[in-house]
C-alpha positions in Angstrom: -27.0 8.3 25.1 -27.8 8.6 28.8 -27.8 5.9 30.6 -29.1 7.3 34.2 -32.4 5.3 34.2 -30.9 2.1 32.1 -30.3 -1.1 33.9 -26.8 -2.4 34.4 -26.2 -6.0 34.1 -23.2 -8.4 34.5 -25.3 -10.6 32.0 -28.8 -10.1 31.1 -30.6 -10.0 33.5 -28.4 -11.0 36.5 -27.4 -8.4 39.1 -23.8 -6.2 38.3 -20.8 -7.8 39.5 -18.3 -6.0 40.3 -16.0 -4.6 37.1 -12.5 -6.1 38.1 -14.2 -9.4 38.2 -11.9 -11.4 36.4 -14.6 -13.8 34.4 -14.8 -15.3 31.2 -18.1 -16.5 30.7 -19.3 -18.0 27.8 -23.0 -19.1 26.9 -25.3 -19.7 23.8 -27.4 -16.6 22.0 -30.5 -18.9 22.0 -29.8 -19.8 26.0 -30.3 -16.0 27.3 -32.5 -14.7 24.8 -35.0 -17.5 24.9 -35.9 -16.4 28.2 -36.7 -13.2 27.4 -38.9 -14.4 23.8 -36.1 -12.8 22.1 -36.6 -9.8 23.0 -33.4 -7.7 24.9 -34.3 -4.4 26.5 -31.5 -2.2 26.5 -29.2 -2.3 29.1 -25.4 -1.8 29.6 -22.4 -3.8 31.4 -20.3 -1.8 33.7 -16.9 -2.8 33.4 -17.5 -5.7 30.9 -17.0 -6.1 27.2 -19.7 -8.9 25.4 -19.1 -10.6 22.2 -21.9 -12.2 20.1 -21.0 -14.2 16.6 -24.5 -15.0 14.9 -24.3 -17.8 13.3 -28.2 -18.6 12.8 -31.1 -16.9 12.6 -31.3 -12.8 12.7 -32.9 -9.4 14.0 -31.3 -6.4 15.0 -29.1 -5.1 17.8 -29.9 -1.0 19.1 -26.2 0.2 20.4 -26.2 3.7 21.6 -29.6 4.1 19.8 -28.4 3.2 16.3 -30.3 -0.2 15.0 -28.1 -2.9 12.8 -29.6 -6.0 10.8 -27.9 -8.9 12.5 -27.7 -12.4 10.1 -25.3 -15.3 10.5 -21.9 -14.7 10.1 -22.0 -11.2 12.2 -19.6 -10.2 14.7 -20.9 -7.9 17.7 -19.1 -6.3 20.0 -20.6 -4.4 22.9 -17.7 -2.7 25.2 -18.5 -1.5 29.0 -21.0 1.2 29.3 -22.2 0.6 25.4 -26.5 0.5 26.0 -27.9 -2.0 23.5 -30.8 -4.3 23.3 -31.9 -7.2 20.8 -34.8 -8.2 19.0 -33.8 -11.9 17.6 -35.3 -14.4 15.3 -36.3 -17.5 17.6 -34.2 -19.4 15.1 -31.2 -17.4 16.7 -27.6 -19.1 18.1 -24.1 -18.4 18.2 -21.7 -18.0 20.8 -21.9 -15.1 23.7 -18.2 -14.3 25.6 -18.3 -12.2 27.8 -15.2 -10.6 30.0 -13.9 -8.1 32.1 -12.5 -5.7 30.2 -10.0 -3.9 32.1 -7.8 -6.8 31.9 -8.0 -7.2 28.4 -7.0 -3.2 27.9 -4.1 -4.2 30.1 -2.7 -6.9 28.3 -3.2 -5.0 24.7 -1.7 -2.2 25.9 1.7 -3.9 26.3 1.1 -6.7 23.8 -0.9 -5.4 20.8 -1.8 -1.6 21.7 -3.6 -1.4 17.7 -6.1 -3.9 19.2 -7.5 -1.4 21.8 -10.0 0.4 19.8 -11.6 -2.8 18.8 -11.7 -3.7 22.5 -13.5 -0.1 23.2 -15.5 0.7 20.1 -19.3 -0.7 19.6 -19.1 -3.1 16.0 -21.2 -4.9 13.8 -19.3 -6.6 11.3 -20.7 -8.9 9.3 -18.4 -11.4 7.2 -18.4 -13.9 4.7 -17.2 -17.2 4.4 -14.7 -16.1 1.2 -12.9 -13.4 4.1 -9.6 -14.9 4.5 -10.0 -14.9 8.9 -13.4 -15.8 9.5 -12.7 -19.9 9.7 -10.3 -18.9 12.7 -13.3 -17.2 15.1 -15.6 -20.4 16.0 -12.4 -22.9 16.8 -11.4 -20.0 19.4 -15.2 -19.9 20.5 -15.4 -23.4 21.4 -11.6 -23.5 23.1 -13.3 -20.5 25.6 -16.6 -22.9 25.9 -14.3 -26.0 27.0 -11.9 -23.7 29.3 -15.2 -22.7 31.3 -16.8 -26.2 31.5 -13.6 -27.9 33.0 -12.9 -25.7 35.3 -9.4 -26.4 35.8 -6.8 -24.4 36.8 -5.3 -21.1 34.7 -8.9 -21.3 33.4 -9.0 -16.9 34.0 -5.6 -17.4 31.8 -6.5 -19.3 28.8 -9.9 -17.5 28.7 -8.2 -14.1 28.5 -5.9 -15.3 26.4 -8.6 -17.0 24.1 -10.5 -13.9 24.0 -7.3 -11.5 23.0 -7.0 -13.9 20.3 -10.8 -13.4 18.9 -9.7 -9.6 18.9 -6.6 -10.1 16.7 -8.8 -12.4 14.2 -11.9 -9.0 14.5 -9.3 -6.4 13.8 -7.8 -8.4 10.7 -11.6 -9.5 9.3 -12.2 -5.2 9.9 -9.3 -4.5 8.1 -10.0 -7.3 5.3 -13.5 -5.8 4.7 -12.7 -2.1 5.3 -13.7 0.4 2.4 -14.2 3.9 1.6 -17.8 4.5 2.5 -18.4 7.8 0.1 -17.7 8.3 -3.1 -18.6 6.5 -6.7 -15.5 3.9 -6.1 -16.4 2.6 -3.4 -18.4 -0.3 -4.1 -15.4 -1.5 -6.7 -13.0 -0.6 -4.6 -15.0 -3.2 -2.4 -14.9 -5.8 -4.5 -11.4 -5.3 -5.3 -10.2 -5.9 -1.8 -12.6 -9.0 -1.2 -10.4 -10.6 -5.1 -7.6 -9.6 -2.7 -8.1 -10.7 0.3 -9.1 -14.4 -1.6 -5.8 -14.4 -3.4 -3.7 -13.9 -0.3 -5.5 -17.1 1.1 -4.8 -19.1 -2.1 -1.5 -18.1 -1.3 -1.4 -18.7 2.5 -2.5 -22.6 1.1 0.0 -23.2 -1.4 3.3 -20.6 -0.7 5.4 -24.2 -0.4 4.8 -25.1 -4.0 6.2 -21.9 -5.6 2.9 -21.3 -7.9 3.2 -18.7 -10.5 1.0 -15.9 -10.5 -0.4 -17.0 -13.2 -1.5 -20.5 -11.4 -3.2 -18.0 -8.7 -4.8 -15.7 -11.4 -6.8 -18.8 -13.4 -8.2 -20.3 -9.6 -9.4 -16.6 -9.4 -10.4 -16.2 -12.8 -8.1 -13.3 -13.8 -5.7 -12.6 -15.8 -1.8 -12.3 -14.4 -1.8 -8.5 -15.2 -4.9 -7.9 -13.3 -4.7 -9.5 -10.3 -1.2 -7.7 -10.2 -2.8 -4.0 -10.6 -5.5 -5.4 -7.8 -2.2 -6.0 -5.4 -0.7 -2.7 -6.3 -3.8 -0.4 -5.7 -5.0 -2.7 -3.0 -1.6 -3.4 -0.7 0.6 -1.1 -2.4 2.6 -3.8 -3.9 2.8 -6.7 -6.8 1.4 -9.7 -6.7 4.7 -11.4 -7.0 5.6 -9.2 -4.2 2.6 -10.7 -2.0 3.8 -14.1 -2.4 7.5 -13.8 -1.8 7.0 -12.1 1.4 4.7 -14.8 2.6 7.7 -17.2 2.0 9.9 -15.1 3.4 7.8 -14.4 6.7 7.6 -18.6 6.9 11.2 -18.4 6.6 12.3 -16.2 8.8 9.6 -17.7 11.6 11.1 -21.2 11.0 14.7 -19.7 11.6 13.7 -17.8 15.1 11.3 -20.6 16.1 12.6 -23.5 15.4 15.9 -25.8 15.7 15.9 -27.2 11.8 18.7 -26.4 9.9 19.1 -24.8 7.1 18.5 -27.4 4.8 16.0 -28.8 6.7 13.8 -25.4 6.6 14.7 -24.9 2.4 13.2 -28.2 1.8 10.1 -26.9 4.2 9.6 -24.5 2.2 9.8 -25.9 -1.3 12.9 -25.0 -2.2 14.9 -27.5 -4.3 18.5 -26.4 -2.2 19.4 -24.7 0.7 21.9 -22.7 -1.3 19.1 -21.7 -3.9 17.0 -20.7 -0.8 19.9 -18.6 0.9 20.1 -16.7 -2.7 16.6 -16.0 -2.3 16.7 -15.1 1.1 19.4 -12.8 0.8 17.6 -11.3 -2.2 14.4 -10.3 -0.3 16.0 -9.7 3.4 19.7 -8.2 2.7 21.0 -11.5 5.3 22.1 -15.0 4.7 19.8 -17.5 6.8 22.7 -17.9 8.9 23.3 -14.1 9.8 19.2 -13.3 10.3 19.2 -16.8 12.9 22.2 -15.4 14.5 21.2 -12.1 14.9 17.6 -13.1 16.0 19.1 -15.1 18.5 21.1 -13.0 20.0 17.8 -10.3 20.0 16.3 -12.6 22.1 18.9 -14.2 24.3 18.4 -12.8 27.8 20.6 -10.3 29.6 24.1 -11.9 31.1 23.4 -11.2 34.7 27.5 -10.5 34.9 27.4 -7.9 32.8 23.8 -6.8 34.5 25.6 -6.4 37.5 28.7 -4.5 35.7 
């Protein structure tokens, strides 16, 4: 879409700032948009990316001349340069970030590089409350809101580092909710991933207590069998499978991450010894506790500046 004769804002309605200003600004939907009676022209932001997560009221968003239906519980994301305008509900509020975006690319490029198309790509995603991520977006909205109204020092730094974090949580609701969009399977396939998606949170809640599947399959109302077949068409793998490498990726967090030993971390984890828990770790990794901590340590151990200068 050409955007010649478009305006370019900073924020609506304010004159552009320059695009390596290194901002994290974060306001209300119904602050801005009240203004205006609801009603955004389209514009673009040169240089900055916008987030918007509804979570009142409606309307639509135009971006790059395709119209969405916005309701609560949708995600936007408008990079640099993306024209879009708004035509809200006056009953409309949720929280507006907005950022440079150059800095952002920078840090995902050496930190998480899979997160740069969601940084660069117009979205509408719209979630529900049953999507395994979506509890983690409004805590990380209102830790940008408090970073911006104390004004303290690092505030540029915890912003950014705020806002990379909303990314992470967009990229894993996107891949939660993703589905083929032709064919006669897709609205089962759909649902299929959603059944998913709710059992691997039943299991992020209660991996400690070493449920059966069949404990998981009656909170889900299915039957062991077919919530395994959901895993394997789903994730590839059994549903067994999904909870013993949730243990295992607790496990092996608490033997990098922490100083508890051994026994300390079986008993963690639910595990009525540490010798039963170094059998089952063994089982699923191919390394004693002992030899993964050890070799983990010494992955992370810093260079000998001797032998540096060897």
């Amino acid at each position: 879409m050409a955007t010649h004769h478009i305006p370019n804002y900073s924020l609506y309605g304010d004159e552009a700032r320059p695009a390596w200003l290194g901002m994290v600004h974060f306001e209300r939907i119904h602050e801005r948009s009240s203004l205006y009676q609801f009603e955004i022209a389209p514009h673009f932001h040169d240089g900055l990316v916008q987030l918007l997560y509804v979570t009142s009221g409606g309307g639509t968003v135009t971006m790059d001349g395709v119209t969405h239906t916005v309701r609560p519980q949708t995600m936007i994301v408008l990079p640099a340069r993306c024209v879009h305008g708004f035509h809200f509900t006056p009953e409309i509020d949720g929280p507006v970030v907005t950022a440079a975006q150059r800095p952002l690319e920078s840090i995902a490029e050496v930190a998480a590089p899979d997160l740069l198309p969601h940084i660069r790509r117009p979205l509408v995603l719209t979630v529900s409350e049953s999507v395994r991520h979506v509890d983690a977006l409004m805590p990380l909205f209102e830790c940008i809101e408090r970073e911006m109204r104390v004004h303290a020092s690092g505030e540029s730094a915890a912003g950014t580092g705020l806002l990379m974090a909303i990314f992470v949580q967009i990229a894993r609701l996107a891949d939660a909710l993703a589905a083929p969009k032709d064919g006669p399977d897709a609205p089962g396939r759909s649902r299929k991933a959603a059944q998913v998606e709710r059992f691997r949170a039943l299991v992020d809640q209660h991996f400690r207590e070493h449920l059966p599947v069949e404990a998981y399959a009656a909170r889900l109302g299915l039957t062991p069998g077919h919530l395994s077949r959901l895993c394997r068409e789903v994730l590839g793998i059994s549903s067994m499978d999904v909870i013993s490498a949730r243990i295992v990726h607790e496990a092996e967090r608490e033997l990098v991450y922490s100083i508890l030993g051994i026994k300390q971390i079986a008993g963690l984890l639910g595990f009525a010894d540490d010798a039963y828990f170094g059998r089952y770790f063994r089982k699923k990794t191919g390394r004693t506790p002992t030899e993964f901590r050890q070799a983990a340590q010494q992955r992370l151990a810093p260079d000998d500046p001797v032998r540096r200068r060897a």
